[in-house]
N, C-alpha and C positions, 0 to 999 in steps of 0.2 A: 554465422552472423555476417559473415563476409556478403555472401549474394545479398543479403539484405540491405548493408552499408551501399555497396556499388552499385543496387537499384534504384536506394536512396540521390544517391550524388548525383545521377544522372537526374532524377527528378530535379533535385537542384539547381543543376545548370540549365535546363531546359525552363525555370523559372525565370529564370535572369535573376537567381540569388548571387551574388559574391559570397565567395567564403575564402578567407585564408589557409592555406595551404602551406603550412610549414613543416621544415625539413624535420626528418624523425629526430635528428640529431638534434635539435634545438629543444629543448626541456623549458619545462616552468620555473621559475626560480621558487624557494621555499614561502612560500607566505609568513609573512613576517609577523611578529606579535609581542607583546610586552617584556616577555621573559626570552623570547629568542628576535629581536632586530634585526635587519639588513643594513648593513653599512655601506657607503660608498668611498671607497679610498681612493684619494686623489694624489698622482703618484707624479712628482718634478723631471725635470732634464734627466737627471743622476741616477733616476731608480728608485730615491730617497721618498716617503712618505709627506706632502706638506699639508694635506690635513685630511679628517673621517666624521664623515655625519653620517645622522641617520636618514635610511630612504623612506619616501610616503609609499604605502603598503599600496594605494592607489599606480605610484608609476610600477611597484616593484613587480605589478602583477602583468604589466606589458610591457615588460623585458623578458630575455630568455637568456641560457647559458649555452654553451655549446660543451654535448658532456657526448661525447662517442661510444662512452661504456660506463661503468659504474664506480668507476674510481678515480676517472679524468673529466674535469670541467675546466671551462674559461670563457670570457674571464668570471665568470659569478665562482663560485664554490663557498665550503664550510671549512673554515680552519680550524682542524682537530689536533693533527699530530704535525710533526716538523716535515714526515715521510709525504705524507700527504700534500701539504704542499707544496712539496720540491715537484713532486708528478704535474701538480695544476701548473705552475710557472715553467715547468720545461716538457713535458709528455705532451699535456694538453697543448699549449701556446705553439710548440713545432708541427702538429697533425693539423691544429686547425687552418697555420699557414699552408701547408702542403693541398689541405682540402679545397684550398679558394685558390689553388693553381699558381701557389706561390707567392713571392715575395713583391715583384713588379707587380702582378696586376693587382695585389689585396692593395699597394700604392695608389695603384688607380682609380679601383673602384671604391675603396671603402681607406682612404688617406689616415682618417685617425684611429681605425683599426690595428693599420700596418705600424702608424707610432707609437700604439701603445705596446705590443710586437717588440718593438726594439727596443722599448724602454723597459721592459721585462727582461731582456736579455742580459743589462746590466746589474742586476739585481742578485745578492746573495741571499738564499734563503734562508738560512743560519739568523743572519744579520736581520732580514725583513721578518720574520717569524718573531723574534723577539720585540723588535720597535712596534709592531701592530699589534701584540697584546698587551704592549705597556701602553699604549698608545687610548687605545679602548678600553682598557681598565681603567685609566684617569679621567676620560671625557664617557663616560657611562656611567661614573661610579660603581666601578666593579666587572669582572666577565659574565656574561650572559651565560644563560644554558647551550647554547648556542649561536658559536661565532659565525655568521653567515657573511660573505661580503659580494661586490661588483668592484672591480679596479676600473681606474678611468684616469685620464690624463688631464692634467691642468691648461697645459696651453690647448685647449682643443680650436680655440679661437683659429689656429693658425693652420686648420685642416679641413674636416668637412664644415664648421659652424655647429654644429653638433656635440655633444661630450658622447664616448661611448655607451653612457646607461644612457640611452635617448630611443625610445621605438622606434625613429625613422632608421637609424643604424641596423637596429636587428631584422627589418625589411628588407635594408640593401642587401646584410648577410644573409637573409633565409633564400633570396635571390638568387645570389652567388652562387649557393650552395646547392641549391636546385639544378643550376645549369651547367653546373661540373661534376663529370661523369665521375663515379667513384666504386667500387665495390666488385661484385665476382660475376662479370660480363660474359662470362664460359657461355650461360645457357641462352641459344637462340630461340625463332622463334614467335610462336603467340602464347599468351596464357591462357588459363582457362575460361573470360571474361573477355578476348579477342584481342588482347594488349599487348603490346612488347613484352617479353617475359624476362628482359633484363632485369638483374637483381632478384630474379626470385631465389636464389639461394641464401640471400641475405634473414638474418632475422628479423622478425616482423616490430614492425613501431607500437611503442607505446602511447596509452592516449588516457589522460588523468579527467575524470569525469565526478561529479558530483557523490556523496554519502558511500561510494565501491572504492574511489581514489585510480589508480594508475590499471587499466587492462591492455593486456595484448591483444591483438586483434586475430591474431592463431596463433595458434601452441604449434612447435614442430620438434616431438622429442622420437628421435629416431629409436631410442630402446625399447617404443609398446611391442612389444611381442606380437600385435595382430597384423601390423605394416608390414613385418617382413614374409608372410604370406603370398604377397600378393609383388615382392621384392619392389616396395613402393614406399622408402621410407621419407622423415622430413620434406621438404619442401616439395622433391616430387612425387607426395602423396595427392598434392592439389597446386599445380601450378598459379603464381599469382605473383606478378609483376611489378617492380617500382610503380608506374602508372597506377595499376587497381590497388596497391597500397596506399597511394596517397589519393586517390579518390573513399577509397573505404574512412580513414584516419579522416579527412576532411568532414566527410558527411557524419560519423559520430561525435563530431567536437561543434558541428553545427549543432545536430538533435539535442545533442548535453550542456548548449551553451545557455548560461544562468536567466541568459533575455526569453529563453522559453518554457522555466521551470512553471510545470500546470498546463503547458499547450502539448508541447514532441515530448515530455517527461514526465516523471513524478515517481513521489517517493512511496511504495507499497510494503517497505518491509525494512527491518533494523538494514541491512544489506544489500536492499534491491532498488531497481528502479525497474516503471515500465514506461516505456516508449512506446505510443504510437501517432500515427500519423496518414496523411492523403498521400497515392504515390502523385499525384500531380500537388508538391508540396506547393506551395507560396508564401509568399512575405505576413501573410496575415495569418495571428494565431489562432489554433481552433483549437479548444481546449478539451480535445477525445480524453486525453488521460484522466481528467477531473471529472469527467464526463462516468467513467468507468471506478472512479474512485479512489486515484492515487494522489498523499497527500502533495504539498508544495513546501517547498522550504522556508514561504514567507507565510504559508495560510497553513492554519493548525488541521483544517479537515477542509474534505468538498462543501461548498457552501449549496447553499439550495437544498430543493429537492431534487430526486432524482431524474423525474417526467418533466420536470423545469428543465433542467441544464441537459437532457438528451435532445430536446426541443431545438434547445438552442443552437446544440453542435451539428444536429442531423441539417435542420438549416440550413447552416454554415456551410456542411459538406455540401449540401445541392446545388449550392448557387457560385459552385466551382465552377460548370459547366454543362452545356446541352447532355453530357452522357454521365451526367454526377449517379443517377442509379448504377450503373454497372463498374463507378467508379471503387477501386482498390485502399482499403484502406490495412494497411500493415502493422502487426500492433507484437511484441515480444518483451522480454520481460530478463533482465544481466541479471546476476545473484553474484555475493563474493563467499563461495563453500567454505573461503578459510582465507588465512595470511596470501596464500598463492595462487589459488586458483578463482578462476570467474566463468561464469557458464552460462548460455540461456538457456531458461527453466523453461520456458513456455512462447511457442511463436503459431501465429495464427492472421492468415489474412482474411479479409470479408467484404463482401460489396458493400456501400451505403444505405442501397435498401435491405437489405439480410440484417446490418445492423440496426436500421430504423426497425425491423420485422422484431427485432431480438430483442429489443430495447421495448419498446411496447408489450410483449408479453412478461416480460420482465417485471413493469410495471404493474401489470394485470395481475399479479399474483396478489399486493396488500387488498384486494378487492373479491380473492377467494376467501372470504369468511362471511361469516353471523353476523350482525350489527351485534357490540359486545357491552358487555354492563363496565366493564374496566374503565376507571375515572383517576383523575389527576387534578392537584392544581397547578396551576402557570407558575413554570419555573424559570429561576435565572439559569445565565452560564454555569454555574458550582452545584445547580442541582437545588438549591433552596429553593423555597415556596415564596411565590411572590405573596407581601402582605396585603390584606384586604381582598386575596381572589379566591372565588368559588372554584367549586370542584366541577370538571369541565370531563367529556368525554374523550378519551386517550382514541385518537384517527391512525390506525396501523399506517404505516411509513415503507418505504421501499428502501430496503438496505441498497449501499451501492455493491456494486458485483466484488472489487477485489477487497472488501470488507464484510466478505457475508464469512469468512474462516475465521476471524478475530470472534463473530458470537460462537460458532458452532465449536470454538476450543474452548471459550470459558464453559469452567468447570464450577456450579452452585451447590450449596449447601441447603439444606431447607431450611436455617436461621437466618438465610441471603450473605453468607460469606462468599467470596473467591477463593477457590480450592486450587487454581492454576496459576495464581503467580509466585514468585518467590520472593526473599527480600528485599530485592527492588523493585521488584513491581514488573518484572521482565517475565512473559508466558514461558513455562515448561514445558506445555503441551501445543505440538505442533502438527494434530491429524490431517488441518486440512492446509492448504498455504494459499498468497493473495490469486494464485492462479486458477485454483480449482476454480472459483466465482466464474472468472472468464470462460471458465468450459463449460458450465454450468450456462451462460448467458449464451454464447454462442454457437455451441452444436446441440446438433438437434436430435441426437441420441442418446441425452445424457440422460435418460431414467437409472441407469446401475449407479450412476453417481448422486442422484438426487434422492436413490435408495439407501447408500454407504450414509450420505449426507444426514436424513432424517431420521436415520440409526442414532448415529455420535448424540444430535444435540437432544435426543428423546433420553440420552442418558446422561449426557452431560449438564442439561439445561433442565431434568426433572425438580430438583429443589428449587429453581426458580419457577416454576408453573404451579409446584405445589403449594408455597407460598404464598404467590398470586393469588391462585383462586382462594386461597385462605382469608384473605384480605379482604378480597371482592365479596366472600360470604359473610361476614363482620361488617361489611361496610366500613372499613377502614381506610383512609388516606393519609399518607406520610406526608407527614409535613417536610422534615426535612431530614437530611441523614444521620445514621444512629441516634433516633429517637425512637421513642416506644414501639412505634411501626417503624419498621424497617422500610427502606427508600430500596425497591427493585429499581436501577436506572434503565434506559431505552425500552422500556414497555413494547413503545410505538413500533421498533424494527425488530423485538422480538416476534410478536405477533406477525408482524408483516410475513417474517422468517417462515413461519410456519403455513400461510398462506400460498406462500411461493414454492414450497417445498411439496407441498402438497400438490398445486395445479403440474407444475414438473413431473409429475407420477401420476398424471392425467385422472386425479380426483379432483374434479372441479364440487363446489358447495351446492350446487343443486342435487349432485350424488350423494355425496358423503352425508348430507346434512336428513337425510332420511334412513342415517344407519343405526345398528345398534349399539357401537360405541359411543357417539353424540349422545344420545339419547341414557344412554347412563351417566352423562355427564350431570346432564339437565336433572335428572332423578337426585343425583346429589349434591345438587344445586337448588332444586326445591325443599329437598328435605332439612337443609342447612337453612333456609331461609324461614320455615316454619319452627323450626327450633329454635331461631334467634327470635321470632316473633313470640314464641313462648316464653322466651327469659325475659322478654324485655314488659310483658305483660301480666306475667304470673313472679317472678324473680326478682322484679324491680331493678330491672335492667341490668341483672348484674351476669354477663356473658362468660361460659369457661373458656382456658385458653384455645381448648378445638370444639368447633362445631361437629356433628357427630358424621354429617354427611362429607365434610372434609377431612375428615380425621382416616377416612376410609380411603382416601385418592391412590396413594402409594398400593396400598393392599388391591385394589380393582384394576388397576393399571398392568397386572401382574396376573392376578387371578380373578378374573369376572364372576365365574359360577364360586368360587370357594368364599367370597365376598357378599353375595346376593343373601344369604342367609342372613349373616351379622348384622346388612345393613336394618334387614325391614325389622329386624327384631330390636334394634337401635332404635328406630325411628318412631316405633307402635307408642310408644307415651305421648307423641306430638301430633300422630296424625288422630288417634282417640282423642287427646283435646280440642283438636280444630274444630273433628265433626260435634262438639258437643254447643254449638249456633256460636253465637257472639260473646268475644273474650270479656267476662269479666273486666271492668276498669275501664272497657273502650271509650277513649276523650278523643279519639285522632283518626277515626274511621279504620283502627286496626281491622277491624270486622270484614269490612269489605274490602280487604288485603288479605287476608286468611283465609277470604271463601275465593279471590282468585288464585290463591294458590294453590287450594284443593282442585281447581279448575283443570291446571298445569297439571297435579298429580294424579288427578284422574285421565287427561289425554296422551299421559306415557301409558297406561295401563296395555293397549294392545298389542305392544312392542315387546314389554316385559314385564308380562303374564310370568309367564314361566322363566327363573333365573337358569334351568339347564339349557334354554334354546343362546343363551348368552354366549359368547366366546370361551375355550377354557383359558386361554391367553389372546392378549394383545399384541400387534405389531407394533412397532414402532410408529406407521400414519397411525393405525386404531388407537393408540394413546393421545397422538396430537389432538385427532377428534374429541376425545374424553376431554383434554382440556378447556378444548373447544366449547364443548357442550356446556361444561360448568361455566366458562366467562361468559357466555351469549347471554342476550337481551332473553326472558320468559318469555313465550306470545300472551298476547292482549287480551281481554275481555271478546273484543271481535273477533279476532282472530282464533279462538277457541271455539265462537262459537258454531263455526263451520262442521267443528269437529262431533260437537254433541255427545260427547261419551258419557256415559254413569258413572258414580262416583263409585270408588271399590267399595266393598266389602269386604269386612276384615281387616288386620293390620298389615296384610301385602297388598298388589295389584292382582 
């Protein structure tokens, strides 16, 4: 991640961005909150306490502490034990004088730093330890879960104008601190990024960033057994510099700053974020990450469509400049494994046109299908049926890229249960992660993965397809959830899903759509649709819970030829009624609904004549197809009649 930050930063400056650049020593102070406050204690001539308010969480979050290690702060810290903070009032309080070159000049440069300095020096911490919890147990009504505080001096009038909690202070100090040489100066030198290599022995800064919290910017633990190999351990396994430190630390606290959560970030995963960005950054944001699919901290999901907001960004990138085609766009992706560790999962760069290239065929995939018979009514946000609206055709939708692993995990039931969450609603199953999408969208070898891909969700997403077309054979529409029909949610990007996954394995719908898997979809999809015409004509409407041609989906999906017998031997009471002229009862032009559907089952006949020329198994696409085949639109009166075939004889084809 390093080369990537350093590539970044320099893109920055070469922006005319500003970005603050603060010392690693300088910490965030704790975010403060109802059960745990920040106080500010205002501390007399004497040492003595003369009074403690609470801070606005607003100032408390542009201020910092000066903490050099994980047990010494000042002046911010958290008052636990007495031990504790005898360290922050004498450990802390003498390094950080020492740090700013002493006692004269902290006078000079930073006056009411150096007073508060001296007035900490008077102070017993026995004595103060006790007065500042009794102190804040009265004016709190009680101790917090955490005593957090800033010390700060009363008369500050009489020094810089400023009190110590004041951000103009901790600018002087991040200053100071910057310009006073400190640490293990031994290695000369350049680094490996062309910089002074001073301080590279030092350990690397920390940098607290959104939904992960605190990363180091490199791990240097000398005990991997593979470093000493090459007798290359810790820092000089990759030399890097004070200078490329604080250029690295700068540019990820730019990319992770909150003003650009949806542009340089976003949130893809309980853990992760991904980042990407232009390397010729600018002030203006371009929202790739949203673009790609990761959510925002203030927006529940990417908004739009997908061909919308690529539109928008691809754009955006272009009108960077005269060379925006060959322009670099850098996109990777932090994960936190656990309490310790952070890692990135996935980094990839790509030109603006490779991405516009990618992003377009991307799109192009909800548009490898059938026009489908699947309908909906207009629903709100919660998934309910809008009142008074008809049943509309469900338009396959473009999953965005690092959302296409959230459908490919859920795991259906064929009652339309979720079999992969637990009691909270948190996914079990993690086959695929936000990044696969990305490799999936952007390289252009990714058939083995579009194969792995089509695999999972043909078995993890069959109860949902089987369902589906159940539905779709019934003419059923859910009104709203758990009710009698059952509510499949995202129809729209499941389909899509399969469109995409399909063109990716370079079966575009001009191919596949003349195969024999399809076409045994349509088979029972016709024969379910002459069997509801029979109930609803001869039964008086009174429909079993399976139509007989859907009842067979699982079974065919599995075994084509072991199937092909049951079905037509199924189906021979409906298609001998059909052919027997016009239904009994016809008030609704059933008639001439039943003789196009004979139409339909007589133009599969040349396909599947014979059920042993049929598959003896499906693959994973061959089943999409089958899906396929049963949700698609029947052809038409015209469009049959190109075909001209005779009606079978007998109760098969």
């Amino acid at each position: 991640m390093l080369n990537e930050l350093v590539a970044a930063s320099d893109a920055i400056q070469r922006a005319g961005i500003v970005t603050r650049d603060w010392h690693k020593d300088l910490k965030e102070l704790p975010t403060p909150n109802k059960a745990s406050p920040c106080f500010r204690v205002w501390l007399n001539a004497g040492g003595g306490i003369a009074r403690v308010e609470k801070m606005d969480a607003a100032l408390v979050s542009q201020l910092r502490k000066f903490a050099p290690d994980n047990q010494n702060s000042f002046p911010g810290f958290n008052v636990t034990k007495l031990d504790s903070l005898r360290r922050h009032l004498t450990v802390a309080s003498k390094e950080l004088q020492e740090r700013c070159g002493g006692e004269e000049r902290l006078k000079k440069e930073i006056p009411v730093l150096a007073r508060l300095l001296e007035i900490v020096g008077k102070i017993t911490p026995e004595k103060f330890f006790n007065e500042l919890t009794e102190t804040i147990r009265s004016t709190n009504g009680g101790l917090p879960d955490r005593i957090s505080v800033v010390l700060d001096v009363e008369d500050y009038d009489n020094n810089d104008g400023w009190p110590v909690a004041h951000p103009k202070i901790f600018e002087k100090l991040n200053t100071l601190l910057l310009a006073t040489p400190h640490g293990n100066e031994a290695m000369a030198g350049r680094d490996a990024f062309g910089h002074d290599a001073q301080g590279a022995a030092e350990l690397f800064d920390k940098v607290k960033i959104p939904i992960i919290g605190s990363v180091i910017l490199r791990a240097m633990n000398k005990d991997v057994p593979a470093q000493t190999r090459w007798r290359l351990t810790g820092s000089d396994s990759f030399v890097a510099g004070t200078v490329s430190r604080r250029k690295a630390k700068a540019a990820l606290e730019f990319l992770s700053d909150k003003e650009r959560d949806g542009s340089t970030y976003g949130i893809v995963g309980d853990k992760e974020l991904l980042f990407a960005y232009p390397r010729s950054l600018s002030a203006s944001k371009i929202s790739i990450t949203m673009m790609l699919g990761a959510k925002s901290m203030v927006k529940s999901n990417a908004s739009g469509r997908f061909a919308d907001l690529a539109k928008s960004v691809i754009s955006q990138l272009q009108g960077l400049g005269n060379v925006a085609a060959s322009e670099m766009v850098e996109i990777f992706s932090l994960r936190a494994m656990d309490t310790a560790r952070r890692k990135v999962v996935y980094y990839r760069n790509t030109t603006v046109a490779d991405l516009e290239a990618a992003s377009k065929q991307w799109d192009a995939g909800r548009l490898n299908l059938p026009p489908l018979s699947v309908r909906d009514f207009v629903r709100d946000d919660k998934g309910k049926s809008v009142k008074g609206a008809t049943p509309e055709k469900v338009e396959p939708r473009t999953v965005f890229p690092v959302r296409l692993g959230e459908h490919l995990n859920a795991v259906w039931s064929q009652d339309g249960r979720r079999l992969d969450l637990d009691k909270k609603g948190k996914h079990k199953i993690k086959c695929f992660s936000p990044c696969d999408g990305l490799t999936l969208l952007l390289d252009s070898a990714s058939a083995d993965l579009a194969a792995r891909m089509i695999g999972r969700f043909m078995q993890h997403a069959q109860g949902y397809f089987v369902l589906l077309c159940r539905q779709v054979g019934k003419n059923e529409i859910a009104t709203s959830i758990n009710e009698n029909s059952v509510y499949l949610p995202d129809r729209e990007f499941y389909l899509g899903i399969l469109g995409l996954l399909l063109l990716k394995l370079n079966q575009p719908k001009e191919q596949y759509m003349n195969d024999i898997p399809l076409s045994l979809g349509q088979l029972l999809r016709v024969t379910d649709e002459l069997h509801r015409q029979y109930c609803l004509l001869v039964r008086d409407g009174n429909l079993p819970p399976e139509l007989c041609g859907s009842s067979l989906l699982t079974a065919m999906a599995e075994s084509p030829q072991m199937t092909g017998a049951q079905l037509f031997q199924r189906a021979a009471p409906y298609i001998k009624w059909a052919r027997g002229g016009s239904p009994k009862g016809d008030k609704n032009g059933q008639a001439g609904l039943v003789a196009w559907l004979m139409k339909n089952y007589a133009a599969l006949v040349p396909k599947l004549r014979d059920p042993k020329s049929w598959p003896a198994h499906l693959s994973p696409p061959e089943r999409a197809q089958l899906f396929l085949g049963y949700l698609a639109d029947l052809p038409t009166s015209e469009e049959l009649k190109s075909q001209s075939q005779p009606q079978p004889e007998g109760n098969q084809p």
